[in-house]
C-alpha positions in Angstrom: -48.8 42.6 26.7 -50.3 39.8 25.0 -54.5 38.9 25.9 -56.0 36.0 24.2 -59.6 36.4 23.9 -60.5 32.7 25.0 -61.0 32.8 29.1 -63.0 31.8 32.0 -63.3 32.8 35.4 -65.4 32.3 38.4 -65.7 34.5 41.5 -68.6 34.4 44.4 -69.3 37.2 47.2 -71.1 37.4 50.3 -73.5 40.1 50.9 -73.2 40.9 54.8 -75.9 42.5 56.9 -74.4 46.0 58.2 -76.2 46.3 61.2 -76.4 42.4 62.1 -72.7 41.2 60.2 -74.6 38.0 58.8 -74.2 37.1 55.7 -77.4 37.2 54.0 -76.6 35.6 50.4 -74.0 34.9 47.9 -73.5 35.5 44.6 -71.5 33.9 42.3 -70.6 35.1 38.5 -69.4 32.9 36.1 -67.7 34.9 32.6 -66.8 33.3 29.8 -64.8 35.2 26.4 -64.4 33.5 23.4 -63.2 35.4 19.7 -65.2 37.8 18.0 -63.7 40.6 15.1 -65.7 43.3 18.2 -67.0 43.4 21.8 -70.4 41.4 22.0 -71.8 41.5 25.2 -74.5 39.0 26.1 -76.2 38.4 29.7 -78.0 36.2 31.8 -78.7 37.7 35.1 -81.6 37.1 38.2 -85.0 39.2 37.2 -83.9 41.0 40.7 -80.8 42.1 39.2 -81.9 42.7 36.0 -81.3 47.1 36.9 -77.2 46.0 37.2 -77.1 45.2 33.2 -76.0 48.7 32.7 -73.0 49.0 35.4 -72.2 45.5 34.4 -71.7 46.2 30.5 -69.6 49.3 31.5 -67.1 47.6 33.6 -66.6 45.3 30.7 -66.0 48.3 28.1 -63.4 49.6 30.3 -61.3 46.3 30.9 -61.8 44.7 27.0 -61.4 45.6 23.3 -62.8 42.5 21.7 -64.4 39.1 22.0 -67.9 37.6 22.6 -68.7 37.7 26.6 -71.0 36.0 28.1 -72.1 36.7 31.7 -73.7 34.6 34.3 -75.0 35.6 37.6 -76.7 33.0 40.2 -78.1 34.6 43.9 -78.1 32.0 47.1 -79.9 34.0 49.9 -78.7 32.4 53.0 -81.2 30.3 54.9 -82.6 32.4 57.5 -83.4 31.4 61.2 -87.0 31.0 62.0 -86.6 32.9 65.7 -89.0 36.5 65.3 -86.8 39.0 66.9 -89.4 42.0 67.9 -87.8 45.3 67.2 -88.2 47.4 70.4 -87.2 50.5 69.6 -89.4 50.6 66.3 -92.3 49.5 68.6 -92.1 52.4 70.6 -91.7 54.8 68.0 -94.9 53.9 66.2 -96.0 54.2 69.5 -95.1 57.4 70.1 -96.6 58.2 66.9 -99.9 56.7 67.6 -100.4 58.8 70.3 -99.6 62.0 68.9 -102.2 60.9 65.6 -104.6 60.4 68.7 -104.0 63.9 70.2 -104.5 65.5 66.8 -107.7 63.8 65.5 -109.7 63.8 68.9 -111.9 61.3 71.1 -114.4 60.1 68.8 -112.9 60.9 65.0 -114.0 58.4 62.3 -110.1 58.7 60.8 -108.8 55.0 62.2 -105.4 56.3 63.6 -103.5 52.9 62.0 -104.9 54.0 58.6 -103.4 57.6 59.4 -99.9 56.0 60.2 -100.2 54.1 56.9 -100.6 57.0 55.0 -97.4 57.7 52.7 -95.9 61.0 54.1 -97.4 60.8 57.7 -94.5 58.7 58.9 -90.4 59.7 58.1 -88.2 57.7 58.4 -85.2 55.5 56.4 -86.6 53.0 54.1 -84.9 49.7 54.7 -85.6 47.8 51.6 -84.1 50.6 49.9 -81.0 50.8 51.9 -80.1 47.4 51.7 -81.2 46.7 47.7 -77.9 49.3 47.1 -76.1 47.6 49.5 -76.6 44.4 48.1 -76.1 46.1 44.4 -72.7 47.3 45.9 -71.8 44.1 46.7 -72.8 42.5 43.4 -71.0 44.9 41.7 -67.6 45.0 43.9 -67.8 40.6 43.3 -68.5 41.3 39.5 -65.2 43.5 39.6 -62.8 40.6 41.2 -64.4 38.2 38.6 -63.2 40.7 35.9 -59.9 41.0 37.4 -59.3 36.9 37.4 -60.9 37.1 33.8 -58.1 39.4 32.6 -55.2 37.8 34.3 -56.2 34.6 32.6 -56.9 36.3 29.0 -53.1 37.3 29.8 -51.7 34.0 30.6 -53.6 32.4 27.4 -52.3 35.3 25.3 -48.7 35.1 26.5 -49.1 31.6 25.8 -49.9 31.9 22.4 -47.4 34.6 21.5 -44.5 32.0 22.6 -45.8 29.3 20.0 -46.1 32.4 17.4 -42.5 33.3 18.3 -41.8 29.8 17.4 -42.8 29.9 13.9 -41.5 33.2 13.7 -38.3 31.6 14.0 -38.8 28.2 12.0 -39.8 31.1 9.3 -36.6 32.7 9.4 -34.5 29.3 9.0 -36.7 28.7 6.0 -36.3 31.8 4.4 -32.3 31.9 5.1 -32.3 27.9 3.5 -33.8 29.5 0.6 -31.1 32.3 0.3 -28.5 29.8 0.8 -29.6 27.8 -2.1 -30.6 30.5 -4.6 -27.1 30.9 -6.4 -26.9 27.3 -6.9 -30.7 27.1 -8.3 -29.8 30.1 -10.7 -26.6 28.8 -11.4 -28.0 25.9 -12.3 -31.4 27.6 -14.2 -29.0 29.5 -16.4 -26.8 26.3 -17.2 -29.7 24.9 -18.8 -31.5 27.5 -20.6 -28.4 28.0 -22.1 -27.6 24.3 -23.0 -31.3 24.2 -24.6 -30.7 27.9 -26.7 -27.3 26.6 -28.4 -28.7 24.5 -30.2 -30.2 27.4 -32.4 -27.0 29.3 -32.1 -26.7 29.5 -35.3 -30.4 30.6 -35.9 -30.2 33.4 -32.9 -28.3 36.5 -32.1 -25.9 35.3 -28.8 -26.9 38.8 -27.8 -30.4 38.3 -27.7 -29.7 34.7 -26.3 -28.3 36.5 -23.3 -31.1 38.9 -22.9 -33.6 36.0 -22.4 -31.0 34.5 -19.7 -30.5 37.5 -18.1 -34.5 37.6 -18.0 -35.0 34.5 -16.9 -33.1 34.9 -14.0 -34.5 38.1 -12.9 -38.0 36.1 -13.1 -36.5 33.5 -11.0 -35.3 35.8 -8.2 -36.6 35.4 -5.1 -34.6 38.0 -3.3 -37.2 40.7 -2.9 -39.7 37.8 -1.6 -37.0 36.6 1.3 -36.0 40.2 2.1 -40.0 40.6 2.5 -40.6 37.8 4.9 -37.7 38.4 7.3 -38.8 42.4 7.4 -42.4 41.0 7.8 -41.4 38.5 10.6 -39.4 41.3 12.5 -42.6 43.3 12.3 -44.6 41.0 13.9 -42.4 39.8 16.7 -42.7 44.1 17.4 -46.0 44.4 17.5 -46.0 41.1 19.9 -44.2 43.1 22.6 -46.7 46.3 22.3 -48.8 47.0 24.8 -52.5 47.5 22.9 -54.5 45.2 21.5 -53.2 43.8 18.7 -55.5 40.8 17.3 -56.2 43.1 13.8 -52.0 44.1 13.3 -51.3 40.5 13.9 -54.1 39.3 11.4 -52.6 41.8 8.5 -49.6 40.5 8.8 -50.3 36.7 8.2 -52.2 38.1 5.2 -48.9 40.0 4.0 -46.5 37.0 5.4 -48.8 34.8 3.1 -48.9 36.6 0.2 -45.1 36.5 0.2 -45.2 32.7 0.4 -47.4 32.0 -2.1 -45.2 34.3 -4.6 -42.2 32.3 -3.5 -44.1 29.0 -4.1 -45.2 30.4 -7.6 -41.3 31.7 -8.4 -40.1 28.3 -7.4 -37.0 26.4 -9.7 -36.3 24.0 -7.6 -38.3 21.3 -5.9 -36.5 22.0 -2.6 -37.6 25.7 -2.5 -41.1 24.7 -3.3 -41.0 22.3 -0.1 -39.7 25.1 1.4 -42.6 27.7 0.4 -45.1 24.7 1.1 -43.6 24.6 4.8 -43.8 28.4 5.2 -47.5 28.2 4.2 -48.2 25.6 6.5 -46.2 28.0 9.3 -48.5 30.8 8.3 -51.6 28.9 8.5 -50.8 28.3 11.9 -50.0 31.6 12.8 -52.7 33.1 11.6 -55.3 30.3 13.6 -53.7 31.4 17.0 -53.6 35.2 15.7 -57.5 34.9 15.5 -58.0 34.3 19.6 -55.4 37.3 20.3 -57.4 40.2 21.5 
């Protein structure tokens, strides 16, 4: 499967209260990937949530191989009524524990028994801030997870994307490189009639075997065959590596540096001025290539 590197994606979550089931704020990431040669992770989260860096950067090591990523995370707490709402049964529990602070110290202590209760360790019992700062981090996390998930699916749609127009070119390639196979014998033919039409007129000054050395020489200069034979096995081996299932960015940008070099050779070994329109066009196929090849994960 083909991922692009290029993406955006957007997800928000609410954070409900357990015990009351309101919602008690939202948050909402916003990721971003554009190309990069490796994985650069950059972030710009609430000082509250500054402890989920960590988590966040590990989640992304595990879905991506490459590209610049930039996070975003905004909080909305929810507008809360102004009602008080007096919790009874805490009420009677510090209550309870008044009292028995009483019984302990005495009639007449100078210990203040409200200081006593405030005393860390006199008192057990769950801490609430605590509970719901991992409940909240559960939910940040779980929403950061479904903005991943949207993020990859559209890497994927922008990568499939892109390996259909590369296919394209892989196939405009091909019909190139057999219209230069097709005209070859005519260019050689036509290579050899003149070399030889220019060499008799010093016949009579050269050995006709050394005349058809230099022919024979010529030609073999001329031949293209090893170049064409290169760029079809080349385009064969990059519509393969299109249809693995890894990332394949660095294969893909090898090969436009191989299907290049064979182009430019072709340009260079050029006879004709129709095979060197040709090798222009192939270049100009490449380029291309290799411009979509550099957003391809």
């Amino acid at each position: 499967m083909v991922y692009s590197m290029t993406a955006f994606a957007r997800h928000s979550g609410e954070h409900i209260q357990a015990d009351t089931q309101i919602a008690t704020g939202r948050f909402i990431w916003e990721v971003r990937s554009v190309n990069s040669r490796y994985l650069e992770l950059h972030f710009r989260l609430p000082d509250a949530f500054r402890d989920l860096e960590p988590l966040l950067r590990e989640q992304l090591k595990q879905r991506f191989q490459r590209g610049k990523i930039e996070v975003f995370l905004k909080y909305q707490a929810q507008e809360q009524q102004s009602q008080l709402r007096v919790n009874e049964a805490l009420v009677r529990d510090l209550n309870n524990a008044a009292d028995q602070i009483a019984a302990i110290i005495g009639p007449g202590n100078t210990l203040d028994v409200l200081r006593l209760m405030q005393w860390p360790g006199v008192l057990d019992g769950h801490d609430d801030n605590e509970v719901n700062s991992k409940a909240m981090e559960q939910t940040a996390l779980s929403s950061f997870a479904e903005c991943l998930t949207a993020l990859s699916n559209a890497r994927q749609r922008e990568g499939q994307a892109l390996a259909e127009l590369i296919r394209q070119r892989l196939d405009q390639i091909d019909t190139h490189v057999a219209a230069v196979d097709k005209h070859m014998p005519e260019a050689l033919a036509a290579q050899r009639q003149q070399l030889h039409d220019k060499l008799s007129e010093f016949k009579d000054t050269l050995d006709p075997q050394r005349i058809e050395q230099e022919m024979i020489l010529a030609a073999q200069k001329a031949d293209i065959a090893e170049e064409t034979d290169r760029l079809r096995t080349h385009t064969h081996e990059v519509r393969d590596i299109l249809s693995r299932d890894e990332p394949i960015g660095r294969r893909l940008d090898f090969m436009m540096q191989e299907l290049n070099r064979e182009a430019n050779t072709l340009s260079s070994k050029s006879i004709r001025s129709d095979i060197t329109r040709i090798a222009v066009d192939l270049k100009v196929l490449i380029e291309q290539m290799r411009e979509q090849v550099q957003n391809i994960e």
